[in-house]
C-alpha positions in Angstrom: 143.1 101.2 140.1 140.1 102.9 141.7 139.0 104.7 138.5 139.2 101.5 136.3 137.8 99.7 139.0 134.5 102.3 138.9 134.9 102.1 134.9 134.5 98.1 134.4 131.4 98.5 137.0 130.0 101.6 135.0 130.6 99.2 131.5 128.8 96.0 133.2 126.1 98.1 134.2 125.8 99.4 130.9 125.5 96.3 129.2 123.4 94.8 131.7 120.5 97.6 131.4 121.2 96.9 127.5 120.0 93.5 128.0 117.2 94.8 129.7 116.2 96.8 127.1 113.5 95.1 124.8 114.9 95.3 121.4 114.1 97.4 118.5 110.9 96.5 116.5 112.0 95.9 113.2 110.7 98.5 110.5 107.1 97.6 109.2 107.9 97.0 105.7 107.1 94.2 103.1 110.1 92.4 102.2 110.9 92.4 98.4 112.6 90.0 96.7 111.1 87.5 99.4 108.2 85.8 97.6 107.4 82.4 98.1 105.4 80.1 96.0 102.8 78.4 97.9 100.4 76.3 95.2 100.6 76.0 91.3 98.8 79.7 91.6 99.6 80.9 94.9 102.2 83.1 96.0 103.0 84.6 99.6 105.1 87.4 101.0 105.8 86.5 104.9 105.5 89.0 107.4 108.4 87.2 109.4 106.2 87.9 112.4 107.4 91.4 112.2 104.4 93.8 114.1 102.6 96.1 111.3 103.5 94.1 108.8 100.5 91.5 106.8 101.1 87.8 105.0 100.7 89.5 102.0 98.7 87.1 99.2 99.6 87.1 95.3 96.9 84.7 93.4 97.2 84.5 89.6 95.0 82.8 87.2 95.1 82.7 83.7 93.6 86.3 83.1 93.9 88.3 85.8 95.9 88.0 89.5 94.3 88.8 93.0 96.7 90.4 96.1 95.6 89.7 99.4 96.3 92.9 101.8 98.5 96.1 100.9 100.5 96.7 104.0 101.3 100.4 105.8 100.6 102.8 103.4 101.7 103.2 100.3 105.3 102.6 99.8 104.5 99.0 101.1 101.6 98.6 98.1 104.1 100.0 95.6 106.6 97.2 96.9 104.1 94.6 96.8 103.3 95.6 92.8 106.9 95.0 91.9 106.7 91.4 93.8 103.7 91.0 91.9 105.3 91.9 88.5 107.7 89.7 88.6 105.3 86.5 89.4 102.5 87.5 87.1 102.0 89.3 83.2 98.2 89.9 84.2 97.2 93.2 83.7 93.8 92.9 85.3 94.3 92.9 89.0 91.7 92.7 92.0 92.3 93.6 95.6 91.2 92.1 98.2 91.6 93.0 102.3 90.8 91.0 104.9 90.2 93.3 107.8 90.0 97.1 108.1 93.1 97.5 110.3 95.5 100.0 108.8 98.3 96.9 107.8 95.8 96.0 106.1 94.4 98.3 103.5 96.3 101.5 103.9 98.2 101.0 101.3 95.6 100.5 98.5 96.0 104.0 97.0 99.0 102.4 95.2 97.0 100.1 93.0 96.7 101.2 89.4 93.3 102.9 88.6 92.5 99.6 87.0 92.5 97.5 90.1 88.9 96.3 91.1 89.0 96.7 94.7 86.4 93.7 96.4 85.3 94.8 99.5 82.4 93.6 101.7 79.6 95.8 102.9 80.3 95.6 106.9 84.1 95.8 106.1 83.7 99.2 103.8 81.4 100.2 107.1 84.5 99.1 109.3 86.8 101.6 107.2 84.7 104.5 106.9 83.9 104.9 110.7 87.3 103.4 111.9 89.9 103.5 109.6 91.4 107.0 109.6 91.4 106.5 113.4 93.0 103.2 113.8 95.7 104.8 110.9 96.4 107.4 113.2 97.0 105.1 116.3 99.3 103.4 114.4 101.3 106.3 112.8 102.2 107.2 116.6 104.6 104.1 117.1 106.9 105.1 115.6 108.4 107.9 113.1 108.7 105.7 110.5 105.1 104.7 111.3 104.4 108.3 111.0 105.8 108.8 107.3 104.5 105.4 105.8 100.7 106.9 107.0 101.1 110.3 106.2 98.2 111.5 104.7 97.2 108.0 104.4 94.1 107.9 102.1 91.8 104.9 101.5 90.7 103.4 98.1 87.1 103.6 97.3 86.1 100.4 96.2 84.6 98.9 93.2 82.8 96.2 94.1 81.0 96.3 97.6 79.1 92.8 98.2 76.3 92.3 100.5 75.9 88.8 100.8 78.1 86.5 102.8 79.8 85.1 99.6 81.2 87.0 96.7 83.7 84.6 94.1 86.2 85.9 91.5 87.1 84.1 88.4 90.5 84.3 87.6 90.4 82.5 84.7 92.1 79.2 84.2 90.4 77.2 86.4 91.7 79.7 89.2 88.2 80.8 91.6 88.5 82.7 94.8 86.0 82.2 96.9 85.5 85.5 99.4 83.2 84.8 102.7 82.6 87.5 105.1 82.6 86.1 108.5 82.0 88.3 111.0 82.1 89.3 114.1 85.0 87.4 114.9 88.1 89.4 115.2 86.5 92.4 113.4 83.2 93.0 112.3 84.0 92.9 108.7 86.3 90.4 108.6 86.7 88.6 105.3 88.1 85.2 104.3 89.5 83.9 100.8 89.8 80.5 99.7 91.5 79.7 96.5 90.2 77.0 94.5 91.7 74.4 93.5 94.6 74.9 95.3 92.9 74.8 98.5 94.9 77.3 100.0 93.2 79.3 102.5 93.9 83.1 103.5 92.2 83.6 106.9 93.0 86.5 108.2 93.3 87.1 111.8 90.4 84.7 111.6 92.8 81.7 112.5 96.1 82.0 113.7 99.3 79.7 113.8 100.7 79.2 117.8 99.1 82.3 118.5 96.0 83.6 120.7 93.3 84.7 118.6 92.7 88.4 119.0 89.0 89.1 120.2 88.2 92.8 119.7 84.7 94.6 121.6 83.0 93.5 118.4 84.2 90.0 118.9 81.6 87.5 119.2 83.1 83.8 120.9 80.3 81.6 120.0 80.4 83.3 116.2 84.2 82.8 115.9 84.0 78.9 117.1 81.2 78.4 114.3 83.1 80.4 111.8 85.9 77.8 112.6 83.9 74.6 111.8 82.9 76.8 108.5 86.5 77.0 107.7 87.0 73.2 108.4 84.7 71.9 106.2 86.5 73.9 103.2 89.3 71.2 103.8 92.7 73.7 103.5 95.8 72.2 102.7 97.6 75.3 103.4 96.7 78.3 105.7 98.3 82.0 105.3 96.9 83.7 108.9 97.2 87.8 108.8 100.5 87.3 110.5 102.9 84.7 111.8 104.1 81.6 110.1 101.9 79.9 107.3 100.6 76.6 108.2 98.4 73.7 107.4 95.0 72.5 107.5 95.1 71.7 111.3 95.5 75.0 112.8 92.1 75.7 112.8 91.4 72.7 114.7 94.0 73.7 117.3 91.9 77.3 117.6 88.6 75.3 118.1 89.9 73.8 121.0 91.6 76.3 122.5 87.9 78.3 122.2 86.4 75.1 123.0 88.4 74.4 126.3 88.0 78.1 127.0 84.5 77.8 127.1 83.9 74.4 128.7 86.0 76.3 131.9 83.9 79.7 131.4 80.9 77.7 132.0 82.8 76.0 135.3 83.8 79.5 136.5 80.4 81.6 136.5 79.0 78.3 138.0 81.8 79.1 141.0 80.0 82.3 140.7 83.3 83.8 139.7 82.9 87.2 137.8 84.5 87.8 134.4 87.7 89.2 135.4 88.5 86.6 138.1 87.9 84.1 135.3 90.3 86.0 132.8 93.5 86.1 135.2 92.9 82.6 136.0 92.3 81.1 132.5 95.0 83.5 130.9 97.6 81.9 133.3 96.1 78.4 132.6 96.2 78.7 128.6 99.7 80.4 128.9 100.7 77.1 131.1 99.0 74.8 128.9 100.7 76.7 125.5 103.7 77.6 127.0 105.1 78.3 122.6 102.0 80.6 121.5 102.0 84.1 121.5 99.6 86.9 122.6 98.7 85.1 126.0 97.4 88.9 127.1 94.6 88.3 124.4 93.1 85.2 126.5 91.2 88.0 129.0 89.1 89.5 126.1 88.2 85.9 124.8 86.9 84.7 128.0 84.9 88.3 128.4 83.2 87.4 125.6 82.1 84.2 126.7 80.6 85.7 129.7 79.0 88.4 127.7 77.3 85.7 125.2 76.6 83.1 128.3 72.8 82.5 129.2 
């Protein structure tokens, strides 16, 4: 009796430090055979909110077809071709990233030699100084991680724009209009609006029930402007970086979280509260007052950079 008794209590304990245990990430890959159609000429493959892994964009026009973001290296690029190929007979093909981070563009040495890569100036600048870094970080989650980046290599682009507006004719009608935006989560952050489907891919620029992700080169009052720049293009459909796709009105849900954020920042340093008493408080505010979004831990940086811009 006493050993099973002691056995049941060693199973219960078991299972109850099992519970405990966060549960295993799933593996950052791009789901094939998952596309979705999102406009007459705009196709999607969801992340499924799984970490490392973009909202992968597939834009075809009536002579060539655009992808939005490559992945983790270059297995995920090869999957995304195949997803690709079986939506579109184009064989001219452009690339497009939106930010430098490795999820992002580290898979780009799978694109045929064909593929016009469209990059912006202080994006390319992003990648050269902080790209092999960042890949590296992010090869040392995990071993799979580790194999997808392997001597990860980055595609040299072929068209580097300067100006804050670059657009690519697809042909049929189909125009892609590519504005850099930055500082705002990165500082070569880069947005693409399809035309005239209205469909907007916004990066990490605007996020669906999620805190936006400031970085040090973050600017607050930059983002919230960028935001009524995004508004005025009048999206019916938004594809963030990662989490669910939504409509037009998540970026006036980000404007007033920055806006409410700010209007309190202002409040604070007027208490003569210092930066960091202002992020716990206004982290456990927004958390309370969005009890659904993710990525509360991201509220501290936003407020910091309210201070940092303030008067």
């Amino acid at each position: 009796m006493k050993t099973a008794a002691v056995l049941a209590l060693s199973l219960t304990m078991m299972a109850t430090v099992a519970a405990q245990q966060p549960a295993q990430a799933p593996p950052p890959l791009v789901k094939e055979n998952a596309t979705i159609k999102l406009s007459e000429h705009v196709y999607a493959i969801p992340d499924d909110s799984v970490p490392l892994v973009p909202n992968v964009g597939i834009i075809v026009g009536g002579k060539a077809t655009l992808v939005v973001d490559t992945g983790l290296g270059p297995r995920n690029g090869e999957a995304i071709l195949r997803e690709v190929a079986k939506v579109s007979k184009n064989t001219d093909l452009y690339l497009v990233t939106t930010h430098f981070h490795a999820e992002h563009t580290a898979g780009s040495s799978a694109f045929p030699a064909n593929t016009k890569f469209v990059i912006s100036q202080t994006q390319q600048k992003d990648l050269d100084e902080l790209g092999l870094t960042l890949a590296a970080q992010f090869a040392g989650r995990s071993a799979l991680s580790a194999e997808l980046l392997k001597d990860v290599k980055f595609r040299r682009p072929d068209v580097v724009f300067f100006d804050r507006q670059y657009d690519i004719d697809l042909g049929g009608a189909v125009r892609v209009r590519l504005l850099a935006v930055g500082p705002t989560h990165t500082r070569g952050d880069t947005v693409l609006s399809v035309e005239p489907d209205r469909v907007l891919f916004a990066g990490d620029v605007v996020m669906n029930r999620a805190f936006l992700a400031f970085s040090q080169y973050s600017n607050a009052q930059t983002w919230i402007s960028v935001l009524e720049q995004l508004d005025a293009l009048h999206p019916v459909t938004i594809v963030p970086s990662h989490g669910p796709i939504g409509d037009g009105s998540l970026i006036g849900q980000q404007r007033g979280v920055l806006d409410a954020l700010q209007a309190r920042v202002r409040v604070l340093r007027m208490e003569g509260r210092s930066a960091d008493e202002a992020a716990t408080l206004l982290t456990a505010e927004m958390q309370a007052k969005y009890p659904g979004w993710t990525g509360p831990n991201r509220v501290g940086a936003a407020v910091r950079s309210f201070y940092a811009g303030a008067p």
